[in-house]
C-alpha positions as CSV (number, residue, x, y, z in Angstrom):
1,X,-114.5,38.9,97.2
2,X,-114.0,37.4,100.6
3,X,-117.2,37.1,103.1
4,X,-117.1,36.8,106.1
5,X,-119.9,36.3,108.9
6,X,-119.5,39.0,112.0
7,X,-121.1,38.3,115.3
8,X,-121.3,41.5,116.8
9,X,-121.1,45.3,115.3
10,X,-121.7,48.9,116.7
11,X,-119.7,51.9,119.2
12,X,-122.2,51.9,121.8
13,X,-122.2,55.1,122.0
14,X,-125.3,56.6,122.5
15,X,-127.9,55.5,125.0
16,X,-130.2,53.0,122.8
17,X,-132.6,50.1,124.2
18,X,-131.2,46.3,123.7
19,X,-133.4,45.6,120.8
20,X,-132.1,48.8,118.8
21,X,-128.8,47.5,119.9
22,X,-129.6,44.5,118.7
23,X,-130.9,45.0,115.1
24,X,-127.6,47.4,114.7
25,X,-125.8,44.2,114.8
26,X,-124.1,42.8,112.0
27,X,-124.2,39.3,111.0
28,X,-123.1,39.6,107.2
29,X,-120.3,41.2,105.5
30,X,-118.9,41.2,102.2
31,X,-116.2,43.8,102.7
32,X,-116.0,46.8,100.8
33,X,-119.1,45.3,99.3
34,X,-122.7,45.4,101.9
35,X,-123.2,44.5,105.5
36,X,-126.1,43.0,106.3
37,X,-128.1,44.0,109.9
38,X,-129.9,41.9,111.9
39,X,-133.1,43.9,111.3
40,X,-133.1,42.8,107.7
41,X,-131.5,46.4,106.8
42,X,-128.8,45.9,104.2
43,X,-125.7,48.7,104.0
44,X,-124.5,49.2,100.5
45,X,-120.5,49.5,100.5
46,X,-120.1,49.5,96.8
47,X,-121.0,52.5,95.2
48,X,-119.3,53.3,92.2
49,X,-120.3,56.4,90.2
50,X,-123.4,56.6,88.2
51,X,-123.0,57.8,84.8
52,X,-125.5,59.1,82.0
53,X,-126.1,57.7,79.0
54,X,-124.7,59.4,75.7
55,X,-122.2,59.5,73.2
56,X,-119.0,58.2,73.6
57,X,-116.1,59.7,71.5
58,X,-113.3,57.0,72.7
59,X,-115.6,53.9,71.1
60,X,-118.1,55.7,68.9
61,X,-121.0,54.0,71.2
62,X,-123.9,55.7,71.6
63,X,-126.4,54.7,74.5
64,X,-129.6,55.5,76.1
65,X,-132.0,54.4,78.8
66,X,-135.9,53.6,78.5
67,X,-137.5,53.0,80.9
68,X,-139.8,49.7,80.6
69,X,-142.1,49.6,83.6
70,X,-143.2,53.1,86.0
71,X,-145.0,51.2,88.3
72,X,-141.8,48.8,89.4
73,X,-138.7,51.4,87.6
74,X,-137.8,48.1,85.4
75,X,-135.2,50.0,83.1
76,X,-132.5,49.2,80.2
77,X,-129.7,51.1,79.1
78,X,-129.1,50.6,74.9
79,X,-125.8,50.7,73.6
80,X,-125.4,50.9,70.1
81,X,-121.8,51.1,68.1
82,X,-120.7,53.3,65.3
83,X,-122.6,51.7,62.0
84,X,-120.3,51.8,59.1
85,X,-123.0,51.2,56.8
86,X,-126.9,53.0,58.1
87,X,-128.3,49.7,56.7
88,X,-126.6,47.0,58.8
89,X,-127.9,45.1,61.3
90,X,-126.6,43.8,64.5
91,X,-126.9,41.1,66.6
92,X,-128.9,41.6,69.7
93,X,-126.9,41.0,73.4
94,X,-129.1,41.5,76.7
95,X,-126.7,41.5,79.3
96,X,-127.3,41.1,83.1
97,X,-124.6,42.7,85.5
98,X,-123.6,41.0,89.1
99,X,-123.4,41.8,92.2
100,X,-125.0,39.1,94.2
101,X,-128.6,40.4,93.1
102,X,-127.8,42.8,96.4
103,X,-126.1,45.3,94.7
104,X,-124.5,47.2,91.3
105,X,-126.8,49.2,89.0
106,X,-127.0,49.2,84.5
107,X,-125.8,52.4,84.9
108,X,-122.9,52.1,87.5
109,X,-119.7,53.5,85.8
110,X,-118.8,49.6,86.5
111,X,-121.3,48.5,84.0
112,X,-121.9,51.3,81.3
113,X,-118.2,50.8,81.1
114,X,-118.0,47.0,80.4
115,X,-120.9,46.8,78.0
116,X,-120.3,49.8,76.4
117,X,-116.5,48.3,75.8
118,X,-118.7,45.0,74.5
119,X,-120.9,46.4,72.1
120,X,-117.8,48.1,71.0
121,X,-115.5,45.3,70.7
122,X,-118.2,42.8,69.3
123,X,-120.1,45.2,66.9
124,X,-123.5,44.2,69.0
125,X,-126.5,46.2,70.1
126,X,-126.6,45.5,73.3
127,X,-129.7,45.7,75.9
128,X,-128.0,46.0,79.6
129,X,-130.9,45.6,81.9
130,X,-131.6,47.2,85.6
131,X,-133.5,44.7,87.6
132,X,-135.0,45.7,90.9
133,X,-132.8,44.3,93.9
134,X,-133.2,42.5,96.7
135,X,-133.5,42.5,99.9
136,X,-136.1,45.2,99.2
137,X,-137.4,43.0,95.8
138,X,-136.5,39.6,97.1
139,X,-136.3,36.8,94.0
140,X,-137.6,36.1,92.1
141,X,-138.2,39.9,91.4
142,X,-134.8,40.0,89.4
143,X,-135.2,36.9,87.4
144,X,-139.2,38.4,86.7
145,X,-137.6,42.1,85.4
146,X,-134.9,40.5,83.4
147,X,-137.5,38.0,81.5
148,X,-139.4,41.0,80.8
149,X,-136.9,42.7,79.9
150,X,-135.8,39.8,77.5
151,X,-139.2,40.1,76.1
152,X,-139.3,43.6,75.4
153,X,-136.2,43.6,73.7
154,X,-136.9,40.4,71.1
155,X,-139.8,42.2,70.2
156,X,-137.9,45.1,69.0
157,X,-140.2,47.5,71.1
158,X,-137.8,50.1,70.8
159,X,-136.6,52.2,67.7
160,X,-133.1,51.6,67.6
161,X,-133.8,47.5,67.7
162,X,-136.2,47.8,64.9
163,X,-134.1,49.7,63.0
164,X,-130.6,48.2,63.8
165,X,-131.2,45.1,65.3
166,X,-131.3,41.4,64.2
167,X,-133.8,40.1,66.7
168,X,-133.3,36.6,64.7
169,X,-129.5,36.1,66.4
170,X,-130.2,37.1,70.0
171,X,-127.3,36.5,72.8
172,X,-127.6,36.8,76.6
173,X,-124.2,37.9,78.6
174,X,-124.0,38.0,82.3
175,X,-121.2,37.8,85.1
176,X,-121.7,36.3,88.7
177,X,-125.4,37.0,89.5
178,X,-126.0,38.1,86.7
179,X,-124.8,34.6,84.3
180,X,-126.9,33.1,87.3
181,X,-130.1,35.1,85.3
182,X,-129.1,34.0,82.1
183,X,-129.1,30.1,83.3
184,X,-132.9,31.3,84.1
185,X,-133.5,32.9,81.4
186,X,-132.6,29.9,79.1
187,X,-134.7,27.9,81.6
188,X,-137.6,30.2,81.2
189,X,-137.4,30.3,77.2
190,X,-137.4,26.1,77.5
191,X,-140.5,26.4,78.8
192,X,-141.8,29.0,76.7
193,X,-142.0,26.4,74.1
194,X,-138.2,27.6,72.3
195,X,-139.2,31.6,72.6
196,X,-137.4,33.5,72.2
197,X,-135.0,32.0,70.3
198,X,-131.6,32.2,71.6
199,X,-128.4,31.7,69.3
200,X,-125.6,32.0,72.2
201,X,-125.7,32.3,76.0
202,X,-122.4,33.7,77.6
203,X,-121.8,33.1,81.6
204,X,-118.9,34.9,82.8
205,X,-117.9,33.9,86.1
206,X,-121.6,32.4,87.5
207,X,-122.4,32.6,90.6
208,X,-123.9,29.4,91.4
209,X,-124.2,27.1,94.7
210,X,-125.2,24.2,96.9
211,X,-125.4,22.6,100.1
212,X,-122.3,20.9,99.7
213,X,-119.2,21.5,97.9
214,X,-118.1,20.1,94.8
215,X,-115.3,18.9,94.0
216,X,-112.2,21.1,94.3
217,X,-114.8,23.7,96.2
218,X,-113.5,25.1,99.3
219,X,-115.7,23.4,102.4
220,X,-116.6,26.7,103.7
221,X,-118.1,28.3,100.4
222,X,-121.5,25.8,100.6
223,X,-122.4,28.2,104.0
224,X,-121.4,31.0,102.5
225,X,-123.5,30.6,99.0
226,X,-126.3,29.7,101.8
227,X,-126.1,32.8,103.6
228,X,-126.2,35.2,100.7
229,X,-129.2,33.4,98.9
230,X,-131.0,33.5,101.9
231,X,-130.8,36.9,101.7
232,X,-131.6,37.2,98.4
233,X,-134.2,34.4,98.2
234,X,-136.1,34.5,101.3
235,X,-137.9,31.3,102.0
236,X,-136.4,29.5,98.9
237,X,-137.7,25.7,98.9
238,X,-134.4,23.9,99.4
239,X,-132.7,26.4,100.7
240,X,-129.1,26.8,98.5
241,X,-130.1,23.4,96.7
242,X,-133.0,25.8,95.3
243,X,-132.7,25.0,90.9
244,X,-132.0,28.7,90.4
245,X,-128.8,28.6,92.7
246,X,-128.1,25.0,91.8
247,X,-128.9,23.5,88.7
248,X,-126.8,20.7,89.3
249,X,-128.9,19.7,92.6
250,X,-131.4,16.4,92.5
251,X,-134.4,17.4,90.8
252,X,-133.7,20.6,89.5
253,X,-134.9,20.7,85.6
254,X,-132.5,19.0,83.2
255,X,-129.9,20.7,81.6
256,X,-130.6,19.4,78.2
257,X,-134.1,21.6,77.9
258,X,-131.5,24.5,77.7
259,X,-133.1,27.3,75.5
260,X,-129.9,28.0,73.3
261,X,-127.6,26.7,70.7
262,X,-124.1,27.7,71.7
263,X,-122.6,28.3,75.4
264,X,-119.4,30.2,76.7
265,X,-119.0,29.7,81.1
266,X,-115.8,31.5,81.8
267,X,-114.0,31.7,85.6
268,X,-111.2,33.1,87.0
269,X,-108.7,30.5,87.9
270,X,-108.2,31.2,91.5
271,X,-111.8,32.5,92.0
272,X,-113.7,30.4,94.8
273,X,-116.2,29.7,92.3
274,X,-114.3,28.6,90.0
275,X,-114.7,24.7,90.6
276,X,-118.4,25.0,90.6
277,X,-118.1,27.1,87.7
278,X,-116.1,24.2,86.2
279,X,-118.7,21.1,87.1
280,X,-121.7,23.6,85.6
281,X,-119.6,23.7,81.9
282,X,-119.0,20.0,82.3
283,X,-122.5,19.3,83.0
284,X,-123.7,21.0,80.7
285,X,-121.4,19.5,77.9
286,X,-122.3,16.0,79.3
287,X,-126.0,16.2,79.0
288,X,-128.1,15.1,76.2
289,X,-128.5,19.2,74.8
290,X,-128.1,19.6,71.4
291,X,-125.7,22.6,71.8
292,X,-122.2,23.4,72.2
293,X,-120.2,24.7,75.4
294,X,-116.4,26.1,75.4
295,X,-114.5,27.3,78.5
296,X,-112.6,29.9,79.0
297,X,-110.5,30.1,82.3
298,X,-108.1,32.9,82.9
299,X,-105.1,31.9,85.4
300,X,-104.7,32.8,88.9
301,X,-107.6,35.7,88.0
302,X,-110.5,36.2,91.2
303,X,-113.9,37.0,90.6
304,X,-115.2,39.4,88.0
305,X,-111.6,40.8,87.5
306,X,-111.9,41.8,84.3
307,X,-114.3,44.3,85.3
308,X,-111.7,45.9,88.1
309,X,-108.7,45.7,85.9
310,X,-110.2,46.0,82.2
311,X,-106.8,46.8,80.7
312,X,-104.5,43.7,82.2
313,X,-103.7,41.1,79.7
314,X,-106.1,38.3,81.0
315,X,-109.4,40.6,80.7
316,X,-108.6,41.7,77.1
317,X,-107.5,37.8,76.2
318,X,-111.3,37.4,78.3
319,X,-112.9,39.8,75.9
320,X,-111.4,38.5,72.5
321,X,-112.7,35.0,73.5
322,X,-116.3,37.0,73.9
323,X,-115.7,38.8,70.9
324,X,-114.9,35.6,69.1
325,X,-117.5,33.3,70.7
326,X,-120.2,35.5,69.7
327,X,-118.9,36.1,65.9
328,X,-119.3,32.2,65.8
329,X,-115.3,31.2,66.7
């Protein structure tokens, strides 16, 4: 999506003092997306429906939600496909949706629809997770639910895992913010001495950053990267040079302690992220991990199209290169 930063905001229109006037102004917007107020107070723009869990006749999915933690409403949704045979048992995908860590929900129609298509198309049980969101849970609240979350579900502490699940050939997904948590995650497993293990780790269209622009980055997108994180990450140590927003900056922990053993990064060709996206896959293939990384890039393709446009040609090319990548292709 195009941001852009606005200076001033509001009708005027009924008697207020300056400083109400003045925390009604906007100094953030992602259109259609959120604004962001100079009180702090963020306006939510994107709202797509909210559906339940269930049965799904088109797919044969079935899903379900459980709730993980009462005290901070950490949640998952489980979507398991049709079984052929009662006895088979699937991999294991936890998947962590986008939307800046600002926005979006597990059960969005945006999401259930995606990873329900997934589980579907891939023949996976898959764990799609609802962290808490910032600015209300600044980071690392998000990365902290999804880790748990992680846990809970390599552990099998749920009936359908146990009985359908291969916890032994675990994948993480995630697009934008979310494939930004799965680079944590894998971080996070590193130094959880290898656990748990992870067979493949798929980033579709990561939302990563810096203080300055890589090469082929547009100049601007470095202040914009900045401006969002802040938001998200409060008081981050190095601002959008902070490891979780850029693992390629000085000093962030090496890429070759990444807790995996395969690696997708996908982008949309004429996305604005797409060049950082690029350097992140290179890095990664140039380090000294033992693993392997593809690419996938889908030309002259935004951000996260394929979760707007699902049925154009480049999203379901996108989804057989999942599909593929996670049977071992």
């Amino acid at each position: 999506c195009i941001i852009r930063s606005l200076h001033s905001h509001g009708n005027g229109s009924s008697p207020r003092t300056a400083m109400d006037a003045d925390a009604d102004t906007v100094v953030f917007e992602a259109p259609a997306h959120f604004r962001f107020y100079k009180s702090g107070r963020i306006e939510r723009l994107h709202r797509p429906p909210i559906l339940p869990a269930g049965d799904d006749e088109a797919t044969g999915v079935t899903s379900k939600d459980v709730v993980l933690d009462a005290d901070t409403g950490l949640s998952v949704r489980l979507y398991l496909p049709k079984l052929q045979e009662p006895s088979t048992k699937l991999l294991v995908l936890v998947y962590f949706h986008g939307g800046s860590f600002l926005i979006e929900s597990a059960d969005s129609s945006t999401y259930h629809n995606y990873v329900n298509a997934l589980a579907a198309a891939a023949g996976v049980l898959a764990v799609s997770v609802d962290y808490r969101l910032a600015p209300e849970h600044p980071l690392p609240a998000a990365y902290d639910d999804s880790w748990a979350a992680l846990q809970w579900a390599a552990l099998a502490q749920d009936e359908w895992i146990r009985e359908h699940g291969d916890t032994a050939r675990l994948f993480l997904a995630g697009d934008s913010a979310g494939a930004n948590i799965v680079h944590d995650m894998l971080m996070r497993v590193a130094s959880n001495d290898g656990s748990p293990r992870v067979e493949g780790a798929i980033l579709l269209h990561p939302w990563f950053g810096g203080s300055k622009p890589v090469e082929g980055e547009h100049p601007a997108a470095p202040m914009v990267t900045g401006m969002l994180w802040s938001y998200a990450c409060p008081g981050a140590v190095g601002g959008a040079d902070d490891p979780r927003m850029n693992p390629l900056a000085p000093g962030a922990p090496a890429l070759e302690r990444l807790g995996c053993v395969r690696m997708l990064v996908t982008a949309g060709l004429a996305d604005g992220l797409a060049a950082r996206d690029r350097a992140y896959h290179d890095a990664v293939a140039g380090s000294a991990w033992g693993g392997t990384a593809a690419w996938h890039g889908s030309d002259g393709e935004g951000h996260v199209f394929f979760l707007e446009k699902p049925g154009c040609d480049n999203a379901k090319q996108l989804m057989d290169r999942v599909v593929a990548f996670i049977a071992g292709a």
